[in-house]
C-alpha positions as CSV (number, residue, x, y, z in Angstrom):
1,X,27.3,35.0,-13.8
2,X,26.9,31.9,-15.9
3,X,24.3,30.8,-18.1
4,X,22.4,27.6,-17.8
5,X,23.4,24.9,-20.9
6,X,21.0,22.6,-21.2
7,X,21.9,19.1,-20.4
8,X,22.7,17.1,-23.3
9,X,19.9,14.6,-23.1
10,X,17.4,17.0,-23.2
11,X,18.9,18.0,-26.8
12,X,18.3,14.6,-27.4
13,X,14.7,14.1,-26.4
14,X,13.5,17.1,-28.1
15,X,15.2,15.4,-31.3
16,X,13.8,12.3,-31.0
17,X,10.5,13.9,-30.2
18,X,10.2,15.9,-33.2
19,X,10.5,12.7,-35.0
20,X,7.7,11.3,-33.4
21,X,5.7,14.2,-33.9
22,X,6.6,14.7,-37.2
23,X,5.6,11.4,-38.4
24,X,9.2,10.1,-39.2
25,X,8.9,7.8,-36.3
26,X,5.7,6.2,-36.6
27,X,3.7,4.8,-34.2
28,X,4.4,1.0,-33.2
29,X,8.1,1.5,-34.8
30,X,10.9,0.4,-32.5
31,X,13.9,3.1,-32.0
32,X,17.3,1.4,-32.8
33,X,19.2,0.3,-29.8
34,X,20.4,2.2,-26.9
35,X,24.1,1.7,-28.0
36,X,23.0,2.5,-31.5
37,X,21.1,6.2,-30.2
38,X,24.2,6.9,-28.1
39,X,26.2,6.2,-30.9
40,X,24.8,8.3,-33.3
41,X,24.1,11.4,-30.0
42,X,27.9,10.8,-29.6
43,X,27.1,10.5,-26.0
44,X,27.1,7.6,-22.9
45,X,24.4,5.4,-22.6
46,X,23.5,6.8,-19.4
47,X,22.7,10.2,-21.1
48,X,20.9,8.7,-23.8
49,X,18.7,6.8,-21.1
50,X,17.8,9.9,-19.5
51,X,16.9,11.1,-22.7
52,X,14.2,7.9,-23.5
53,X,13.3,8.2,-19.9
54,X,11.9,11.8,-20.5
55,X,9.8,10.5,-23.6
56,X,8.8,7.2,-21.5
57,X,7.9,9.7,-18.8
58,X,5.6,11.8,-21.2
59,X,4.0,8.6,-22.9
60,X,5.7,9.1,-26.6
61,X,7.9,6.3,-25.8
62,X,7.3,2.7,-24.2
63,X,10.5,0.3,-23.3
64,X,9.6,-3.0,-23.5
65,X,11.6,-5.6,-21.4
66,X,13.7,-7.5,-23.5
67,X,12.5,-6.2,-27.0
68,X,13.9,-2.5,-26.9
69,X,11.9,0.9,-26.9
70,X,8.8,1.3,-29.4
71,X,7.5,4.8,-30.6
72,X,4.0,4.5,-28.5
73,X,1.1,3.5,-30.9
74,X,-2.2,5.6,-30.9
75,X,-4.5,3.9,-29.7
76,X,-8.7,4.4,-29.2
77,X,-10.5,5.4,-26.0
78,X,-12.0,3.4,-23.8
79,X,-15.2,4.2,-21.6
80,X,-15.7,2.6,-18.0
81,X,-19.5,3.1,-16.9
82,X,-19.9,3.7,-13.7
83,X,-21.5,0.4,-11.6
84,X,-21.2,-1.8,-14.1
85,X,-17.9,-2.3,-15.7
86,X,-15.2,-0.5,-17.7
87,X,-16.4,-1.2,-21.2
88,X,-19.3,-0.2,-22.6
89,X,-21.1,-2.6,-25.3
90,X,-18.8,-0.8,-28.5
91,X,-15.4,-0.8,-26.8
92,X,-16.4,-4.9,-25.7
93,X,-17.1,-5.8,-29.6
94,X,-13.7,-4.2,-30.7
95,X,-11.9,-7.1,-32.6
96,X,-8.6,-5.8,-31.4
97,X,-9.2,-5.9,-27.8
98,X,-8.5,-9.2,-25.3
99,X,-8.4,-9.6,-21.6
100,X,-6.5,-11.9,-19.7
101,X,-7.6,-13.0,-16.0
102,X,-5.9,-14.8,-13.2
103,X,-6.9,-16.0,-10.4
104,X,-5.5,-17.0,-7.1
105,X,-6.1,-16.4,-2.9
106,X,-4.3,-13.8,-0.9
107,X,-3.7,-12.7,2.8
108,X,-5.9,-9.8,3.3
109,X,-3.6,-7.1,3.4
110,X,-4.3,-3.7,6.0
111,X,-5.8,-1.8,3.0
112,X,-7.6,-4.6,2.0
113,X,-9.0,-5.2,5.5
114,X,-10.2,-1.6,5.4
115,X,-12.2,-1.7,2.2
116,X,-14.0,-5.2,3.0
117,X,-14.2,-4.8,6.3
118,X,-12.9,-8.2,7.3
119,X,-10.0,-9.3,10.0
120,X,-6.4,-8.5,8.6
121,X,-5.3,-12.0,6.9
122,X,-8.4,-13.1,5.7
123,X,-8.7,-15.2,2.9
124,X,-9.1,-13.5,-0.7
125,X,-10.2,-14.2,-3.5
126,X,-7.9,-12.1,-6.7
127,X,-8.7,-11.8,-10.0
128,X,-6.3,-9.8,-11.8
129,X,-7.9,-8.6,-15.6
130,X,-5.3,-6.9,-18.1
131,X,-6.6,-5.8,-20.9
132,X,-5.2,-5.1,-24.2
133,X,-5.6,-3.7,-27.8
134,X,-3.5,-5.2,-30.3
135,X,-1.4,-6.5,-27.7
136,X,-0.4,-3.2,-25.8
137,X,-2.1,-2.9,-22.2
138,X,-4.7,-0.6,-21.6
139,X,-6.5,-1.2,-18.3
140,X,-6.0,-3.1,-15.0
141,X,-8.5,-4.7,-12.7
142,X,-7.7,-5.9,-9.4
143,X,-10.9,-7.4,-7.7
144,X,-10.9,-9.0,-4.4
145,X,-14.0,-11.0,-3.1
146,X,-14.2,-12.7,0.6
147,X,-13.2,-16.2,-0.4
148,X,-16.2,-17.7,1.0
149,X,-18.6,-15.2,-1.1
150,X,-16.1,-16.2,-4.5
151,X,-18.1,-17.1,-7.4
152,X,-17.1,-20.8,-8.7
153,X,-18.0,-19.8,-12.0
154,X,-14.8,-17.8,-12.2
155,X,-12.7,-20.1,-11.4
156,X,-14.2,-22.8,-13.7
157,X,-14.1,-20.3,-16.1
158,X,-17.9,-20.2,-16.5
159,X,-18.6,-18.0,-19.6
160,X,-21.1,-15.8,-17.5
161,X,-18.4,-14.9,-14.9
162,X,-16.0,-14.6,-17.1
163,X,-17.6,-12.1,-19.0
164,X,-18.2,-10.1,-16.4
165,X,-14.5,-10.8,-15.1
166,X,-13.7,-9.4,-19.0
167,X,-15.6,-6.3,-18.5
168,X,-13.6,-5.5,-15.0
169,X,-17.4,-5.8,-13.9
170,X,-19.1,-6.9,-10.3
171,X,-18.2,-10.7,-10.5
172,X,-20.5,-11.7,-7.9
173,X,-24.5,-11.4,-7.5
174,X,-25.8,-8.0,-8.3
175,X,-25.3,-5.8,-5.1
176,X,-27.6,-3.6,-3.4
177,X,-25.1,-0.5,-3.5
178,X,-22.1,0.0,-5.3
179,X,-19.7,3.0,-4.0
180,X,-17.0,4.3,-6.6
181,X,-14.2,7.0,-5.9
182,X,-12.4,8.1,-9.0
183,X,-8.7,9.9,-8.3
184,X,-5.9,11.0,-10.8
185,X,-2.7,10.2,-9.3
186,X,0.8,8.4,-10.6
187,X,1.0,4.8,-11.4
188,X,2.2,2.6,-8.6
189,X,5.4,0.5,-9.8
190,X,3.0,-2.5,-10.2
191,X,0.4,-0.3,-12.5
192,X,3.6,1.2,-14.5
193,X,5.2,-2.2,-15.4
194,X,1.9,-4.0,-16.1
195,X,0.5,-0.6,-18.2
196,X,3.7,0.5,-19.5
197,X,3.6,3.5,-18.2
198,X,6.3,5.9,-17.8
199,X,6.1,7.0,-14.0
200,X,5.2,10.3,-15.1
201,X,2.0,9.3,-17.2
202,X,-1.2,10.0,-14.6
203,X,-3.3,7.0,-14.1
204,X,-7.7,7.5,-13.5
205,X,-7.6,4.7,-10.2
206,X,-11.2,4.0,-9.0
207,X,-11.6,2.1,-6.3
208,X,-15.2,0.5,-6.1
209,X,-17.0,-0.9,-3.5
210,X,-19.9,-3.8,-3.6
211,X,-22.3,-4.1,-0.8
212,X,-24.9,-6.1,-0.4
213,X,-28.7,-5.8,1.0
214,X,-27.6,-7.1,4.2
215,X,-25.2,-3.7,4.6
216,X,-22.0,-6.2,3.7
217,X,-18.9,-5.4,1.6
218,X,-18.8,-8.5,-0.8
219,X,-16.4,-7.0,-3.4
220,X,-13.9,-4.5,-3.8
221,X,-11.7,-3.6,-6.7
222,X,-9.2,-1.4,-7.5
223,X,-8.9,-0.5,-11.3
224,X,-6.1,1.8,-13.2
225,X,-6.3,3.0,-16.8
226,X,-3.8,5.3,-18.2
227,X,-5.3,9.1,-18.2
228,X,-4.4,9.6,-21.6
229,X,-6.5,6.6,-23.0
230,X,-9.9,6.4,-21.0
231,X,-13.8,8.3,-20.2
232,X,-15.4,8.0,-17.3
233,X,-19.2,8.3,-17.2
234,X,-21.3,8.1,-14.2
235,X,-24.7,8.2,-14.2
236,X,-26.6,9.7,-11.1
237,X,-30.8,8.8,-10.4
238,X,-32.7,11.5,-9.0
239,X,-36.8,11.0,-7.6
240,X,-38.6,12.3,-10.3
241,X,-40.9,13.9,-7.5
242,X,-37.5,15.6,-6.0
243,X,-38.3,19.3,-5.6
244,X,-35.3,21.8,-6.1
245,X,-32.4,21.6,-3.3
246,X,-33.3,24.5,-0.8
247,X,-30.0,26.4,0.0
């Protein structure tokens, strides 16, 4: 019988762990290079990979392309509230945070065509919001609206519509109904790279439907925030003339 030897880069990672949990690597700090770690480990860069890909993986560490690996920073929580956008009034006035939007018109795609109810290739509006505290990424905001229902304030950058495009909020006319479902899952490769996520971080997705008076889908959007980093609240309404819920 043999006994199991754990594989070198784990010896690693649980090195370069302590460090960070120790406070010798401190948050926002940027690890030498990957020839430099593998140097000093006395190992291949491939083994010293696996080893940041473990911390990546478990959110200590975040590689950024073309700068190098950073020790990931703490960072504070943000709230989405439920039907009206992710940030609430005091995570909106942080100094710290900013939110980038584009714009542009896509092919609706099968998954698309499902959530707005509209032929397969119809014309999109996307707005894409990022946002970010001191420059590291903390939520994403996909919103798609029938292009002929698109608000021209957004694309004019209207302060109104912008706003609400800041807050990852309904960009259109306030609808009638507004349907939310809230999963934990992985991060797409699209989520991970814009995030900076390691593929092993869980991501809170909600997917949120608009609808308006008339019963039609005039928005949906899919939004992903890393778990780690975010509170939902949702607020449910009940008749205050409601009697108790007969079993």
């Amino acid at each position: 019988m043999t006994n199991s030897v754990p594989s070198r880069h784990h010896d690693i990672a649980d090195d370069l762990r302590h460090q960070i949990t120790t406070g010798r690597l401190k948050p926002g700090e940027r690890l030498p290079s990957e020839v430099s770690l593998a140097e000093r480990y006395k190992v291949s860069t491939v083994t010293l990979r696996r080893a940041l890909a473990e911390l990546q993986g478990e959110g200590l560490v975040e590689k950024i392309h073309g700068n190098g690996n950073f020790v990931r920073g703490l960072r504070s929580k943000i709230m989405y509230v439920g039907g009206w956008g992710t940030l609430d009034p005091q995570t909106a006035a942080e100094p710290t945070l900013r939110i980038t939007v584009r714009h542009t018109t896509v092919p609706a795609s099968v998954h698309l065509t499902t959530l707005l109810k509209v032929p397969t290739g119809s014309p999109l509006a996307e707005y894409t919001c990022l946002s970010l505290e001191q420059g590291a990424p903390n939520g994403l905001a996909r919103i798609y609206i029938p292009r002929d229902l698109a608000p021209a304030g957004v694309l004019d950058d209207d302060s109104v519509c912008r706003e609400a495009a800041t807050r990852f909020a309904v960009l259109g006319p306030s609808p009638a109904t507004i349907r939310e479902t809230a999963s934990a899952r992985f991060p797409t490769p699209d989520e991970a790279s814009a995030l900076r996520l390691g593929n092993k971080m869980a991501v809170l997705a909600i997917t949120r439907i608009a609808i308006d008076a008339a019963g039609r889908v005039v928005e949906a959007a899919l939004l992903a925030f890393p778990g780690d980093r975010v509170d939902a609240v949702f607020t449910a309404h009940h008749g205050l003339n409601e009697g108790p819920i007969q079993g």
